[in-house]
PDB file as gemmi writes it, atoms N, CA and C in Angstrom:
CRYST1    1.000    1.000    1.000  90.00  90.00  90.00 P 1                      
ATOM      1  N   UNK A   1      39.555   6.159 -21.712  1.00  0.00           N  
ATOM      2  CA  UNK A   1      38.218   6.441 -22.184  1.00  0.00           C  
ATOM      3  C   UNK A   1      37.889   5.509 -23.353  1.00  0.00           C  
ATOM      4  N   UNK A   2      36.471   5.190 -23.338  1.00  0.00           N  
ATOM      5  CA  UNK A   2      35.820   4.293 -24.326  1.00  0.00           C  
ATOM      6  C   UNK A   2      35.320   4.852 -25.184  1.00  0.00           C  
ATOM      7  N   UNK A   3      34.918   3.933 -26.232  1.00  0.00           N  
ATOM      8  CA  UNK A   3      34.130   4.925 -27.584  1.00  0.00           C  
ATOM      9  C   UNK A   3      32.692   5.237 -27.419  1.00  0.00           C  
ATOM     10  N   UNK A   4      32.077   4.194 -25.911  1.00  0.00           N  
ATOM     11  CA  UNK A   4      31.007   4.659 -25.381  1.00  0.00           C  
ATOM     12  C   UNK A   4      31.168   5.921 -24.615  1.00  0.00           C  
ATOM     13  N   UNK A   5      32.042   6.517 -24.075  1.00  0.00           N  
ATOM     14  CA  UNK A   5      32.090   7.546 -23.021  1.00  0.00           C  
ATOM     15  C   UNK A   5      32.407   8.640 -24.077  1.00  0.00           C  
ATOM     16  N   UNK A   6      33.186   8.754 -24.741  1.00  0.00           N  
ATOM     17  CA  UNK A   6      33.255   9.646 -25.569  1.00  0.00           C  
ATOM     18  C   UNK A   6      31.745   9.817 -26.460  1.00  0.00           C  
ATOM     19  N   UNK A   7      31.199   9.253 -27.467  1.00  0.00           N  
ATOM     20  CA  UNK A   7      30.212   9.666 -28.058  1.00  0.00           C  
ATOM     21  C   UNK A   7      28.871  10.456 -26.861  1.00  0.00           C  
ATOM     22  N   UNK A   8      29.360   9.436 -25.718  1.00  0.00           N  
ATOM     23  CA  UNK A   8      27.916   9.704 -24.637  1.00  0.00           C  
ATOM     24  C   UNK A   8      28.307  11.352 -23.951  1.00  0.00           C  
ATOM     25  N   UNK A   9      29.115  11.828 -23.853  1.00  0.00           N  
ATOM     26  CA  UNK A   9      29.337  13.104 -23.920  1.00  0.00           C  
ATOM     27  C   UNK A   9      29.079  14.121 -24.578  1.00  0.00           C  
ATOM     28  N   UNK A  10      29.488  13.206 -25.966  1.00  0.00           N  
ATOM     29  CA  UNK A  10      29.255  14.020 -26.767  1.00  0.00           C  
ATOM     30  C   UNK A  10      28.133  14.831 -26.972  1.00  0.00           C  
ATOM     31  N   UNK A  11      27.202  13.374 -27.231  1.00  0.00           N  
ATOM     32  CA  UNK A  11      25.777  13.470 -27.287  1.00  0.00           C  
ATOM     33  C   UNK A  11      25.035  14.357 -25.864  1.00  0.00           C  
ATOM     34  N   UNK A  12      25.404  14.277 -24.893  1.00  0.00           N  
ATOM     35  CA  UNK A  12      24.959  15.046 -24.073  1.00  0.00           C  
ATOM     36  C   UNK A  12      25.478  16.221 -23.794  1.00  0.00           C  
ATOM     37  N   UNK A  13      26.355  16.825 -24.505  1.00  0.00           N  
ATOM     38  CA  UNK A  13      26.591  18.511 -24.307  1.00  0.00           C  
ATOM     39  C   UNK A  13      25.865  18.613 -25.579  1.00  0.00           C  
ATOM     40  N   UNK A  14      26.005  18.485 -26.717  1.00  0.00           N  
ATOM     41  CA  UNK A  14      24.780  18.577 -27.917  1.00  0.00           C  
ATOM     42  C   UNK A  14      23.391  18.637 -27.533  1.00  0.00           C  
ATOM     43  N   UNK A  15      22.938  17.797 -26.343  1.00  0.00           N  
ATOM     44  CA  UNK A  15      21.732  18.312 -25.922  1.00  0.00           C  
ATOM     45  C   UNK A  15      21.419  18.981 -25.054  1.00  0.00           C  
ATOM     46  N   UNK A  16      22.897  19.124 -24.384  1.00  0.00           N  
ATOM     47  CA  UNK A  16      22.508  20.723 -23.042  1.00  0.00           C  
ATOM     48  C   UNK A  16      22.298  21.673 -24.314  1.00  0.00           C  
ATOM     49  N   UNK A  17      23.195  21.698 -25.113  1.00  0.00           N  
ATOM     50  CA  UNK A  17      23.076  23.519 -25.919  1.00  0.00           C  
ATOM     51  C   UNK A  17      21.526  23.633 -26.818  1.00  0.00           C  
ATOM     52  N   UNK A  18      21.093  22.266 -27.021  1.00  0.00           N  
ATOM     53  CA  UNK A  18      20.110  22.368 -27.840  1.00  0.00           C  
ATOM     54  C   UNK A  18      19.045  22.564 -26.965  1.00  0.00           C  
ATOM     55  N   UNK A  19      19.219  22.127 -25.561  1.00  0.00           N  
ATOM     56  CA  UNK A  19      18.239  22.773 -24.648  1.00  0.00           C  
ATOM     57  C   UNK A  19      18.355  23.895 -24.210  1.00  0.00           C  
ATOM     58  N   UNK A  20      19.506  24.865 -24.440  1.00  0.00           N  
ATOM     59  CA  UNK A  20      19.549  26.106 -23.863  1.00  0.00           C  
ATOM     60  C   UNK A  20      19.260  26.923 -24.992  1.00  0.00           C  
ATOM     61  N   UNK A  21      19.168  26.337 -26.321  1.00  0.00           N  
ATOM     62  CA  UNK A  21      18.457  27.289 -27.478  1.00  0.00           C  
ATOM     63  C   UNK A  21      16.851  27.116 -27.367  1.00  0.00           C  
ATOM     64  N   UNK A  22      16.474  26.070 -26.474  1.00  0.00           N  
ATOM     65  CA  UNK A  22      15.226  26.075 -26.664  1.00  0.00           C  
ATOM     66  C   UNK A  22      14.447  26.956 -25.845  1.00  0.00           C  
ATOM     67  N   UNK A  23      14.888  27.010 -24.423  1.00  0.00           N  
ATOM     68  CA  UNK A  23      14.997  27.882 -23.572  1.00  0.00           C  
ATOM     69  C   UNK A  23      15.118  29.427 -23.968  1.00  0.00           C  
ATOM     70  N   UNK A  24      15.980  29.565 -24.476  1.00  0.00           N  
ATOM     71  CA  UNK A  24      16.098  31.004 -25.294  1.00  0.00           C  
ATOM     72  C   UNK A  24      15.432  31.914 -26.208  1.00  0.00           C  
ATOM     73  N   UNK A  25      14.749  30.316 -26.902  1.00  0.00           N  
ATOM     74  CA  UNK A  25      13.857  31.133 -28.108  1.00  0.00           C  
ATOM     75  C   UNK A  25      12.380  30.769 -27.923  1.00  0.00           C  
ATOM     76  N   UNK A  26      12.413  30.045 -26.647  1.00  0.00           N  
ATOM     77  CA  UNK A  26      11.174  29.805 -26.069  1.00  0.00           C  
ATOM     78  C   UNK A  26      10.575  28.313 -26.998  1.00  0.00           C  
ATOM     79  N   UNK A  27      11.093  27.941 -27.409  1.00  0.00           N  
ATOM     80  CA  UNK A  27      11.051  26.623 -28.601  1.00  0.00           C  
ATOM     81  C   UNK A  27      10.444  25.835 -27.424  1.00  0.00           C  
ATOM     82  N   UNK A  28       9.491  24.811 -26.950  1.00  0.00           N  
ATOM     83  CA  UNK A  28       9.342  24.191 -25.818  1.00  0.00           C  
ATOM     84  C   UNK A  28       9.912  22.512 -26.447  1.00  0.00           C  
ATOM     85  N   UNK A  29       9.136  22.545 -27.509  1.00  0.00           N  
ATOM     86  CA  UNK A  29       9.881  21.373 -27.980  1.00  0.00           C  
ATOM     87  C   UNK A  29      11.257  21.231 -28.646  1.00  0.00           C  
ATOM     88  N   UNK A  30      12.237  21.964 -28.823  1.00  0.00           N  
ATOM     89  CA  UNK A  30      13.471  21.735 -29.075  1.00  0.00           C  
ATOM     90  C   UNK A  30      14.311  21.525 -27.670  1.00  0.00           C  
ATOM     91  N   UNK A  31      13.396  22.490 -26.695  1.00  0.00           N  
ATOM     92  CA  UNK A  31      14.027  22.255 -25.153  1.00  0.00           C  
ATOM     93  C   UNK A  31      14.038  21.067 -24.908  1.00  0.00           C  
ATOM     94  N   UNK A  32      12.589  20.327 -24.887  1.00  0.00           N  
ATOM     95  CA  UNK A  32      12.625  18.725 -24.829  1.00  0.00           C  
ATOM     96  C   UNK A  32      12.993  17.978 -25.482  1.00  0.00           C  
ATOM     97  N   UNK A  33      13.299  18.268 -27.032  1.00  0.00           N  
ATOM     98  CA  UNK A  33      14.389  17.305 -27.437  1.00  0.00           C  
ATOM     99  C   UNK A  33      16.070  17.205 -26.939  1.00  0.00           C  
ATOM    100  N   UNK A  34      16.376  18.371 -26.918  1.00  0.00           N  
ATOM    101  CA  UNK A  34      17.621  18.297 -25.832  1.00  0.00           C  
ATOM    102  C   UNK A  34      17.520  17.887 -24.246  1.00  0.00           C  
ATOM    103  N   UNK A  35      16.482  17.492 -23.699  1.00  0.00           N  
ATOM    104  CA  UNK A  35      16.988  17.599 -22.493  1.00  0.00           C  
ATOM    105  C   UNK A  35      16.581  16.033 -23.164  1.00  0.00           C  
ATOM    106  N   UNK A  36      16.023  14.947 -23.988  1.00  0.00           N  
ATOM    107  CA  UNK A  36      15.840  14.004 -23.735  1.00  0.00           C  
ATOM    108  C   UNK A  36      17.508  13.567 -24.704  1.00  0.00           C  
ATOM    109  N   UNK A  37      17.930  14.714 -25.397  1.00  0.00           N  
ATOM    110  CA  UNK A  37      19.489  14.019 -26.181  1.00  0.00           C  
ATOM    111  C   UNK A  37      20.367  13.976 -24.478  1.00  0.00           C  
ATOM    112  N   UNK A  38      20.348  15.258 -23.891  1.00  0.00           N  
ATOM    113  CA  UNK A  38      21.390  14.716 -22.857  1.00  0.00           C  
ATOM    114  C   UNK A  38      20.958  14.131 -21.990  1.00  0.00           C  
ATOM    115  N   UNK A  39      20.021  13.549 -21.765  1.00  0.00           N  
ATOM    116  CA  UNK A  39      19.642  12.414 -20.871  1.00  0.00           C  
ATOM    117  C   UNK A  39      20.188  10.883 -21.504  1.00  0.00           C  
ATOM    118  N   UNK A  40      20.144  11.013 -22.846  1.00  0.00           N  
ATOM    119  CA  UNK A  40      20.530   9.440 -23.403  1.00  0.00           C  
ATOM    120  C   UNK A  40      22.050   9.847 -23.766  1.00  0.00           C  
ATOM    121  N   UNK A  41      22.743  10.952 -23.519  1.00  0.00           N  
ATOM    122  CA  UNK A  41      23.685  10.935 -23.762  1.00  0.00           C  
ATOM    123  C   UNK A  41      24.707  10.316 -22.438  1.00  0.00           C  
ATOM    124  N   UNK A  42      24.468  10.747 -21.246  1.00  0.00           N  
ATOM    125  CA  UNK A  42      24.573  10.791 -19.864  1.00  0.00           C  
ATOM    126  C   UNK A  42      24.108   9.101 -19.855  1.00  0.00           C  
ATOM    127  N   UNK A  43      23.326   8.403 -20.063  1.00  0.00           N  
ATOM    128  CA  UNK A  43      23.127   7.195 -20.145  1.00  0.00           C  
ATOM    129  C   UNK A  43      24.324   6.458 -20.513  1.00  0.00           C  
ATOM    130  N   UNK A  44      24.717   6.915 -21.869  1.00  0.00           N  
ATOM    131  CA  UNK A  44      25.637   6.310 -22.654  1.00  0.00           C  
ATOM    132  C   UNK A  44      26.676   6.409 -22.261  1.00  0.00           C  
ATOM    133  N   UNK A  45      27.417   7.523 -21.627  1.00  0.00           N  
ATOM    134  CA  UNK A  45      28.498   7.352 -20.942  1.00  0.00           C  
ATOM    135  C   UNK A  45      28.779   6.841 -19.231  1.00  0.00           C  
ATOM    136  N   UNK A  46      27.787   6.815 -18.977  1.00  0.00           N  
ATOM    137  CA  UNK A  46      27.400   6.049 -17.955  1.00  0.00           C  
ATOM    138  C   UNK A  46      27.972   4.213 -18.197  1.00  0.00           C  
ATOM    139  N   UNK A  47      27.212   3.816 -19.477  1.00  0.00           N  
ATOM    140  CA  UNK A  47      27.445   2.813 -19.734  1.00  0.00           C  
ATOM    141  C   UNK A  47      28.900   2.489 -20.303  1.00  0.00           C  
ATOM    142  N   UNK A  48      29.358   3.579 -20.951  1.00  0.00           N  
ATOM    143  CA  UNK A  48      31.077   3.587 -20.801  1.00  0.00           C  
ATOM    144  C   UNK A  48      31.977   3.741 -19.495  1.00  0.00           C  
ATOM    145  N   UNK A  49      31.201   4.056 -18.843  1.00  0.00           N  
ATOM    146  CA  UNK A  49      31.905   4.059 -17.078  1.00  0.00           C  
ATOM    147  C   UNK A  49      31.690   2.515 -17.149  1.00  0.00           C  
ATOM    148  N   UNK A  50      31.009   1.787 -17.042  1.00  0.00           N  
ATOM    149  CA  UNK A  50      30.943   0.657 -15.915  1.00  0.00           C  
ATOM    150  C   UNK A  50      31.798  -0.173 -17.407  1.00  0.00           C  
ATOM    151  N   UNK A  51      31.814   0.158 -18.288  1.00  0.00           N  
ATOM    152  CA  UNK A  51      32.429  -0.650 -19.338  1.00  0.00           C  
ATOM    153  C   UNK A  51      34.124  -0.977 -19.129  1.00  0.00           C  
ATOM    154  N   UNK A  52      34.235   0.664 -18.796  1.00  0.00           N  
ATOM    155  CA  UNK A  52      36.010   0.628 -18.259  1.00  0.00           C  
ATOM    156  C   UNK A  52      35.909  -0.053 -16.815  1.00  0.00           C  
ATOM    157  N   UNK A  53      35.069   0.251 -15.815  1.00  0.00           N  
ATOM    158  CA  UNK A  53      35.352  -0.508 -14.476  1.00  0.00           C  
ATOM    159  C   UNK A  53      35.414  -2.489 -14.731  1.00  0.00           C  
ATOM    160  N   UNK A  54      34.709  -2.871 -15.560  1.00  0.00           N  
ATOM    161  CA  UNK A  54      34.909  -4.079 -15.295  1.00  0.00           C  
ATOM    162  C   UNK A  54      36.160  -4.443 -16.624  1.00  0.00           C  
ATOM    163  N   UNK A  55      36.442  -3.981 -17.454  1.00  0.00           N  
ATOM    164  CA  UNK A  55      37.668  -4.121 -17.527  1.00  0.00           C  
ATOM    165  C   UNK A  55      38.506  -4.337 -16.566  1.00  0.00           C  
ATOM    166  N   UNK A  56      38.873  -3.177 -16.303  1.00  0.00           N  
ATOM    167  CA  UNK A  56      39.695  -2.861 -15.334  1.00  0.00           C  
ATOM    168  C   UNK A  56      39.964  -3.916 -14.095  1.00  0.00           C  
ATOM    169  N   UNK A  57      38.746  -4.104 -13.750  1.00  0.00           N  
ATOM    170  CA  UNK A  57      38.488  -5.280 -12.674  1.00  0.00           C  
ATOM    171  C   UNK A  57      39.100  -6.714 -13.014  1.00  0.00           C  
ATOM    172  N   UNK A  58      38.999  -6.857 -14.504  1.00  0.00           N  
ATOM    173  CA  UNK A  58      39.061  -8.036 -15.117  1.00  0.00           C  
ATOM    174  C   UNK A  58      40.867  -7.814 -15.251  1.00  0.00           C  
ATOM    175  N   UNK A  59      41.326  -7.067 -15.645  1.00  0.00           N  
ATOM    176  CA  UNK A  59      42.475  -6.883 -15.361  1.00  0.00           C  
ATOM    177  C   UNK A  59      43.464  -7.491 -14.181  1.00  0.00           C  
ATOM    178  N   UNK A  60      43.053  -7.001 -13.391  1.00  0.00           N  
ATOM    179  CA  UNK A  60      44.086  -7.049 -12.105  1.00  0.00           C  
ATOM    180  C   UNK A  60      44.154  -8.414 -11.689  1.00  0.00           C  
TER     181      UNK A  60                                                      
END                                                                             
């Protein structure tokens, strides 16, 4: 794991829960700030996936 895949996780369970408080307390805009944190979080580790694949590639 990369230091992109790790933070991009991070960042995107931080914005599932901040979307499920928004949801909860009916907040509409805290919902949408979490669903737009785990959307760029999910991005980011995304971009730590293909970071380790071409390593990896570059490797062999």
């Amino acid at each position: 794991m990369n230091d992109h895949r790790i933070k991009g996780e991070a960042h995107a369970l931080k914005g599932s829960i901040k979307e499920a408080i928004g949801k909860i307390t009916g907040d509409r805009r805290i919902e949408a700030e979490g669903a737009a944190e785990k959307l760029a979080g999910k991005t980011q580790a995304g971009a730590g996936n293909r970071v380790e694949t071409i390593k990896k590639a570059g490797a062999k």
